[in-house]
C-alpha positions as CSV (number, residue, x, y, z in Angstrom):
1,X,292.9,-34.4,248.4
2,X,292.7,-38.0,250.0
3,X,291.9,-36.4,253.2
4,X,289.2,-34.7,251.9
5,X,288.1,-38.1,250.3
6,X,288.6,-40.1,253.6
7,X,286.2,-37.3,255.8
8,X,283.7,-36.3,252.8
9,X,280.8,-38.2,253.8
10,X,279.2,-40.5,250.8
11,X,276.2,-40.4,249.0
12,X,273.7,-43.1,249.4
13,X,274.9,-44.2,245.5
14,X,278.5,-44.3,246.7
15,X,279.6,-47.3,249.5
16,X,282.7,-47.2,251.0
17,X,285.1,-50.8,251.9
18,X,284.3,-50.9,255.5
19,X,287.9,-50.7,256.9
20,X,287.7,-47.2,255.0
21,X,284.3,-46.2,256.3
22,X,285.5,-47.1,260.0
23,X,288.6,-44.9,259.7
24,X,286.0,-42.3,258.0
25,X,284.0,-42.1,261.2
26,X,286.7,-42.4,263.4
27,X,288.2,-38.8,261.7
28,X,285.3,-37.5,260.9
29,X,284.4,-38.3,265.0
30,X,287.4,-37.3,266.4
31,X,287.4,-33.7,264.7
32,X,284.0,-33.3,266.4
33,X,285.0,-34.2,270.2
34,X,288.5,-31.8,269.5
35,X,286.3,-28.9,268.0
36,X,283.8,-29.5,271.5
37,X,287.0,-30.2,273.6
38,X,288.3,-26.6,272.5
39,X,284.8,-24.9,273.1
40,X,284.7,-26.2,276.2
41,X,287.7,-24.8,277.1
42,X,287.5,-21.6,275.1
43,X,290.8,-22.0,273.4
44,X,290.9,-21.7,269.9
45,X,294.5,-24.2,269.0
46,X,295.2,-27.8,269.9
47,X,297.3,-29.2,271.5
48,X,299.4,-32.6,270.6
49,X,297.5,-34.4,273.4
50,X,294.4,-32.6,272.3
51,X,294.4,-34.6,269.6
52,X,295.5,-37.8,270.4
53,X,293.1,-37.4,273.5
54,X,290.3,-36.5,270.7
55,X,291.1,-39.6,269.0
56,X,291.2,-42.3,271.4
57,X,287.8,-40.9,272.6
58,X,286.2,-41.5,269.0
59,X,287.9,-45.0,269.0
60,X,286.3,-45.6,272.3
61,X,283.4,-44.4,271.7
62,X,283.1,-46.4,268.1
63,X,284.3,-49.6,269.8
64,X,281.4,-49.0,272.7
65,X,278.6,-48.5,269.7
66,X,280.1,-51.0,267.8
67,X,279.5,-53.6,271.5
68,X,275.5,-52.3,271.7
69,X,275.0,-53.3,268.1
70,X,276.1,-56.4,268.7
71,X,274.5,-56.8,271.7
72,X,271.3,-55.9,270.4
73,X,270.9,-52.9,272.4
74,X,269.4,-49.7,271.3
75,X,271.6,-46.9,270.2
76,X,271.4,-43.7,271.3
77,X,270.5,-42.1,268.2
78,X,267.5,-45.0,268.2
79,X,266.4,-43.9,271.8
80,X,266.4,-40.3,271.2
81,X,264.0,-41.3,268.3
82,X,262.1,-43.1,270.2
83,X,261.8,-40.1,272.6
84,X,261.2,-37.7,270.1
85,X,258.3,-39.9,268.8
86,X,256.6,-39.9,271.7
87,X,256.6,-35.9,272.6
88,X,255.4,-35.4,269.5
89,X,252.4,-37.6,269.7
């Protein structure tokens, strides 16, 4: 049940502490890269080192998003936008 709690995504009503949202996105992340890592490879079970391999990706990859903010740098999300704005034009 607290898993379910800790990956369920909130409502714009509901605002998580942010050391709780940050471990939300980093499990809610990492189950996405090892459900893309398994595709990839066409297996259907994970390994150990799936996982933890999974999961230090999303950390990485939170850490790097967390740098462009800071930085001021567009995110990717922002650029796609940006892209998509201007096809549709």
């Amino acid at each position: 049940m607290a898993l379910l709690h800790l990956t369920a995504r909130p409502d714009s009503s509901t605002q998580l502490p942010p050391s709780v949202a940050r471990v939300a996105a980093r499990t809610r992340l990492s189950a996405e890269l090892l459900a893309a890592i398994l595709e990839v490879d066409g297996r259907t079970r994970a390994s150990l080192d799936d996982i933890e391999r999974a999961d230090a990706l999303a950390e990485r990859l939170l850490v790097r998003r967390g740098h462009r903010r800071r930085a001021g740098a567009p995110t990717p999300a922002a650029v796609a936008d940006v892209h998509g704005a201007r096809r549709s034009a």
